[in-house]
C-alpha beads as a LAMMPS data file, in Angstrom:
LAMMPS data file: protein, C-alpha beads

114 atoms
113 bonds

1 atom types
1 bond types

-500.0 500.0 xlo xhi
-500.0 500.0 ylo yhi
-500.0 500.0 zlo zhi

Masses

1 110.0

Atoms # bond

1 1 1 177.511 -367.931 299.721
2 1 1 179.135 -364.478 300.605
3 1 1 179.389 -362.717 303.809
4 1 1 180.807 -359.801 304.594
5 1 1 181.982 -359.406 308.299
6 1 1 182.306 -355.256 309.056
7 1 1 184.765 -353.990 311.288
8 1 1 183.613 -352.688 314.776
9 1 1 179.864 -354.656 314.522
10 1 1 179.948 -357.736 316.351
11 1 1 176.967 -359.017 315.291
12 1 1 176.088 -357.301 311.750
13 1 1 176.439 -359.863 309.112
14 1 1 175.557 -358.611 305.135
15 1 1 174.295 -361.040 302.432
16 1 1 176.425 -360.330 298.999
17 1 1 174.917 -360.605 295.923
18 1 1 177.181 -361.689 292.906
19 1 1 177.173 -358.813 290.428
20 1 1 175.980 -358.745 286.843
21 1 1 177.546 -360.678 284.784
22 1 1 179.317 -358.493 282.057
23 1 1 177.338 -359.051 278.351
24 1 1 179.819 -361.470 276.158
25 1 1 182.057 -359.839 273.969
26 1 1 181.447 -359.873 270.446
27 1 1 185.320 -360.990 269.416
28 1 1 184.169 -364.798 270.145
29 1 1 187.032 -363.975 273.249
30 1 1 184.385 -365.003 276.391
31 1 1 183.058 -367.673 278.067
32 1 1 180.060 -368.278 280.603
33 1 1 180.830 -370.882 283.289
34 1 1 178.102 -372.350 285.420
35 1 1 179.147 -373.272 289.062
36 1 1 178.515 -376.136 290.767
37 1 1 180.556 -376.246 293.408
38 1 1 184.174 -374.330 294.956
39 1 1 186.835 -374.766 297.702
40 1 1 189.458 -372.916 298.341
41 1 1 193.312 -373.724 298.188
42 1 1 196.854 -372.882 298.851
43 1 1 197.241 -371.462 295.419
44 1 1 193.582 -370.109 295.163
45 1 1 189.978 -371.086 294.944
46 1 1 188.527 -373.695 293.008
47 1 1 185.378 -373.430 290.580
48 1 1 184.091 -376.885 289.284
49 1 1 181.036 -376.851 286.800
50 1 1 180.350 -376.859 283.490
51 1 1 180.845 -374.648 280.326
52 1 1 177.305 -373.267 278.912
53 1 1 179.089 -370.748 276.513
54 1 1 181.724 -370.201 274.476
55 1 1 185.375 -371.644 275.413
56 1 1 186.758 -371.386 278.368
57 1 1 190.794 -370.744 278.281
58 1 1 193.900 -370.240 281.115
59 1 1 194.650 -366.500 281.135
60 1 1 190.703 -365.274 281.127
61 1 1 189.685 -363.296 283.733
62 1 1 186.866 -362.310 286.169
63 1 1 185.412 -359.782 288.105
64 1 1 183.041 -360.468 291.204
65 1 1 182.111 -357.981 294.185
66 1 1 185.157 -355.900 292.399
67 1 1 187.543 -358.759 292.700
68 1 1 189.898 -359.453 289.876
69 1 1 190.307 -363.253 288.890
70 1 1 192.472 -364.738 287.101
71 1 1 192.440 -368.914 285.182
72 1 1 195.721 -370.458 285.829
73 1 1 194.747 -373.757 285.375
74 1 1 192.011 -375.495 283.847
75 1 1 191.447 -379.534 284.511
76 1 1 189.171 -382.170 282.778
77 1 1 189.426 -385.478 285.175
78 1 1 193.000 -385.715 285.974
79 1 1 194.244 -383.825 282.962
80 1 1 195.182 -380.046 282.658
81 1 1 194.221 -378.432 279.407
82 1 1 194.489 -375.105 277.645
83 1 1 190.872 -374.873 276.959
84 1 1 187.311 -375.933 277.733
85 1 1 184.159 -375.696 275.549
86 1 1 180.921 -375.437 276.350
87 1 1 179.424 -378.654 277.245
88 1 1 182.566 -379.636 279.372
89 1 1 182.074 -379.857 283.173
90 1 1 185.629 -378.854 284.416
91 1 1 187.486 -377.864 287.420
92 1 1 189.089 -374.462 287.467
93 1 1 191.530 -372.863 289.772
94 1 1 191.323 -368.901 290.016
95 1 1 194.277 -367.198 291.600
96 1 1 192.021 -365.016 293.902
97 1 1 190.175 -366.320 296.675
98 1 1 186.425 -365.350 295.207
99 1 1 184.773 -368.565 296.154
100 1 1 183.294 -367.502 299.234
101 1 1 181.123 -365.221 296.637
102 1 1 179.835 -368.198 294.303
103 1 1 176.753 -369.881 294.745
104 1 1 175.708 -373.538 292.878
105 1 1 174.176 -372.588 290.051
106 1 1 175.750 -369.278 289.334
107 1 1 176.835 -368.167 286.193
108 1 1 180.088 -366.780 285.536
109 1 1 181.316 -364.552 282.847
110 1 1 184.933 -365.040 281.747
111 1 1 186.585 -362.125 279.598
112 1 1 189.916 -362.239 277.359
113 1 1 192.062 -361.086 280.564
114 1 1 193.315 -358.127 278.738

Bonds

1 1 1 2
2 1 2 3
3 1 3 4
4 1 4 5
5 1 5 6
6 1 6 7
7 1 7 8
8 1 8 9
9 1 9 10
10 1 10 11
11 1 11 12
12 1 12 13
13 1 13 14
14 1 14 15
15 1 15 16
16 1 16 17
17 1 17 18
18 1 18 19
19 1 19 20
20 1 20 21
21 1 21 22
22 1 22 23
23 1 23 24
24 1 24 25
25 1 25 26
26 1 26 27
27 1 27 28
28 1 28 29
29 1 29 30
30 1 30 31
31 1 31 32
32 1 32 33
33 1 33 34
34 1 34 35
35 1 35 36
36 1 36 37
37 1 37 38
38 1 38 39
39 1 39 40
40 1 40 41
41 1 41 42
42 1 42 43
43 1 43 44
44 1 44 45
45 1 45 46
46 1 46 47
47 1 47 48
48 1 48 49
49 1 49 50
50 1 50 51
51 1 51 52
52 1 52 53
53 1 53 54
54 1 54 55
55 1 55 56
56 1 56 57
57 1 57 58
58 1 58 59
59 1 59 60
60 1 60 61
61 1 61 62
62 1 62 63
63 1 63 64
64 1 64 65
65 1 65 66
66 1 66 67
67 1 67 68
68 1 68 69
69 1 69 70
70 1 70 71
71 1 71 72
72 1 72 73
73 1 73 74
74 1 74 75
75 1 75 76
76 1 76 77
77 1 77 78
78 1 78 79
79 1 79 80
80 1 80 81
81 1 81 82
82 1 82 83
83 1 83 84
84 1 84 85
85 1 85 86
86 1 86 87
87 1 87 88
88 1 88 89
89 1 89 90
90 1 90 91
91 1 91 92
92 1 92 93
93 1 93 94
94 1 94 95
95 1 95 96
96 1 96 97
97 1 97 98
98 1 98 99
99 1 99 100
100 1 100 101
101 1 101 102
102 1 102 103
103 1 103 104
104 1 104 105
105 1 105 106
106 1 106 107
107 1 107 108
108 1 108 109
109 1 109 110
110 1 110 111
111 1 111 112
112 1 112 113
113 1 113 114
């Protein structure tokens, strides 16, 4: 869930929405990930769920609540792999902290990072 604290009101507190997600690209280059759950980390926030569409790669990015995301690393169990497609429930680490925007059951668009 997202909140937005403004500066100077003690006691105003805003409910974000997540944004529309971008329609998938028609170069095959996209992915939609459903969330199921996220923490954050040292290195950045954590997404685990499951692929519904298309594969899911390190290098794709995101955009939610006009914050840039970025895959560095995407794990299946205890492995890291290069890629995830859809019907794999994965973990993936983001190099912004974005989690505190993504709700279970969200869906995620992922774009070529270009």
């Amino acid at each position: 869930m997202g909140i937005e604290f403004r500066q100077g009101e003690t006691k105003t507190w805003k409910q974000l929405e997540p944004e529309a997600a971008p329609a998938a690209a028609p170069t095959g280059k996209s992915a939609a990930f459903e969330v199921s759950g996220s923490y954050m980390t040292g290195q950045g926030v954590v997404l685990s769920g499951e692929v519904v569409e298309g594969t899911l790669r390190k290098g794709m990015s995101l955009t939610l609540q006009g914050r840039k995301g970025k895959v560095l690393e995407i794990n299946l169990g205890l492995r890291s792999i290069k890629a995830a497609k859809a019907g794999e429930r994965v973990s993936v680490l983001l190099d912004r902290a974005i989690g505190s925007f993504v709700r279970h059951g969200d869906v995620l668009a992922f774009g070529s990072g270009k």
